[in-house]
N, C-alpha and C positions, 0 to 999 in steps of 0.2 A: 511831905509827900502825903502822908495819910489826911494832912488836912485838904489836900486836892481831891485826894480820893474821895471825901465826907463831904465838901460841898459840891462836887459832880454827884453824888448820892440822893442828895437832898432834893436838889436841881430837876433830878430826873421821876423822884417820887413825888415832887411838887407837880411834874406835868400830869403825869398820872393823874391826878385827881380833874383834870378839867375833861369836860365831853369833848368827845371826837363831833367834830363838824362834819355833816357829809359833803363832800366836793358839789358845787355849785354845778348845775343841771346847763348841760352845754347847748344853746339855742341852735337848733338845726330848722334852716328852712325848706323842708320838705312842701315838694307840691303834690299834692293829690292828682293824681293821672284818670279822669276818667275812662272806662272799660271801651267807649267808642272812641273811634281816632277822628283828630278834629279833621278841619280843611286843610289844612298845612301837611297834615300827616297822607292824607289822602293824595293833595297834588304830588309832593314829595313821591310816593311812591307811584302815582301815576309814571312823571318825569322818569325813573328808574326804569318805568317798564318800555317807556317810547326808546333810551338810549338802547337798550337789546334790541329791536328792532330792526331788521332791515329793510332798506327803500320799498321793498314790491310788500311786505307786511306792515309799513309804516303807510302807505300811498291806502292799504285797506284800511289801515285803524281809522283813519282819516277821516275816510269815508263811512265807515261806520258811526266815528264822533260827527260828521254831520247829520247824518240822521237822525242821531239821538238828542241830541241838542233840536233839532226841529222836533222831533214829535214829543220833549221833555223841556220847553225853555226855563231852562233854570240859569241863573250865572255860574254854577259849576260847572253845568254842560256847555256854556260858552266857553270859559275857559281852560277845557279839557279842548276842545274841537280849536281853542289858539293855541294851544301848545304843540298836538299833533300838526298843526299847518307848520308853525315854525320850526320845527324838526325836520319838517319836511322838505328834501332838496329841491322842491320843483314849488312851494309853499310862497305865494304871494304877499308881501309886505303888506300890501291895503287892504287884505280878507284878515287877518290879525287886529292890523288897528280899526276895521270897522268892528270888530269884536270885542277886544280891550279898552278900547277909548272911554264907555260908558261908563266902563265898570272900574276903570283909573281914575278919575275924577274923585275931587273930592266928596263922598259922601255918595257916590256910587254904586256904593256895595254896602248893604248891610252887614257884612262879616267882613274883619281886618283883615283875615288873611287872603279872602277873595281877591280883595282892596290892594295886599300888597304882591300878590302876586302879577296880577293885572298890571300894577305899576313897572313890578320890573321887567316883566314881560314887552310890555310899552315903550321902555327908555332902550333893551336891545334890540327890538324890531326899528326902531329909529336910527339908531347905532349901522343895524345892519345893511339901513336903506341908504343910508352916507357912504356907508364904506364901498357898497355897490356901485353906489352914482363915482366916488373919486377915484372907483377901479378903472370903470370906463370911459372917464372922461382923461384917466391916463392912457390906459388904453387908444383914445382917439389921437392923444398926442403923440404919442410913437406910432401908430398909424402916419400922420401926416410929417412924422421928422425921417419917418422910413421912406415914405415918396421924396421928401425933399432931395436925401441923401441922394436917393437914385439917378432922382434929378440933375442932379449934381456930377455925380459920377457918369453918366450919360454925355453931360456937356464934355466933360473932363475928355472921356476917351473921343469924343467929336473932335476937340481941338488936336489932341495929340493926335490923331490921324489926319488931319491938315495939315498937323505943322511936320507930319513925315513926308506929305505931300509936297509943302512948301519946299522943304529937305532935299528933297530928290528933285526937285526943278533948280534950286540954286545949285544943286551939284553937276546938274546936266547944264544948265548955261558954264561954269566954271570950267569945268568941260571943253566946251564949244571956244571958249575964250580962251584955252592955252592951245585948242588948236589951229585958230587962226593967228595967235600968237606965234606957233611955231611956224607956221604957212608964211608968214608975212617976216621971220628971218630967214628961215631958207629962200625965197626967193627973192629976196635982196640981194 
């Protein structure tokens, strides 16, 4: 036992004498944030401020982002005056992509994020303009499966009041036939 004890002893004054390593410096990839907020951060919070909005102070932002965009052409001001269109419920599909379209292309925009907002902007205004077209061309379908129907059911109730007509003529000859039937044995 005590010779366990003397080379655990030994063992541990042997470590003793080596330097402590300091723990290895842990690589953290911090990004530097500049004090201005990019484009990203700007649409970003534009987008935030159109969603609080209601229709009748959305329909003015609107119109204020067109203004400003005409008397400021910049591609931010275009793509602030697409966003407001597209938020907006009464906002035209083709006043958007005659906005975006430029500035989604490849190599359209000087700044990426212009680039990619413009793009996605672009793929849902497209998005949005399908789904409108296959509203209404449902729409027109049940329009004309609703007339058919009626159509239909018009004949329907046409025949069945014939055939109640028809109905009450064979009942009134049937009629007529057991009374000349019985005419014709009683006077036999």
């Amino acid at each position: 036992m005590k010779f366990a004890f003397t080379v655990t002893a030994l063992l541990l004054a042997g470590c003793a004498g080596f330097p402590e390593q300091p723990p290895a410096p842990v690589k953290t990839a911090l990004v530097a944030r500049p004090n201005a907020p990019t484009t990203a951060d700007e649409l970003v919070a534009y987008i935030a401020r159109l969603r609080a909005l209601d229709e009748a102070t959305l329909s003015l932002e609107t119109t204020r982002q067109r203004e400003f965009a005409r008397l400021t052409p910049s591609e931010l001001a275009r793509l602030k005056l697409a966003l407001a269109l597209a938020a907006a419920p009464q906002g035209d599909e083709s006043d958007v992509l005659a906005l975006v379209d430029p500035l989604a292309r490849p190599g359209g925009s000087k700044d990426a994020d212009v680039n990619a907002m413009a793009s996605f902007l672009q793929g849902m205004v497209i998005e949005r303009r399908r789904l409108k077209e296959s509203a209404s061309a449902a729409g027109a379908k049940a329009r004309e499966d609703r007339k058919a129907w009626e159509s239909q059911k018009q004949r329907a109730d046409t025949l069945q009041e014939r055939n109640a007509q028809l109905q009450q003529k064979l009942d009134a000859l049937t009629d007529l036939e057991k009374s000349l039937s019985s005419r014709k044995t009683t006077g036999n």
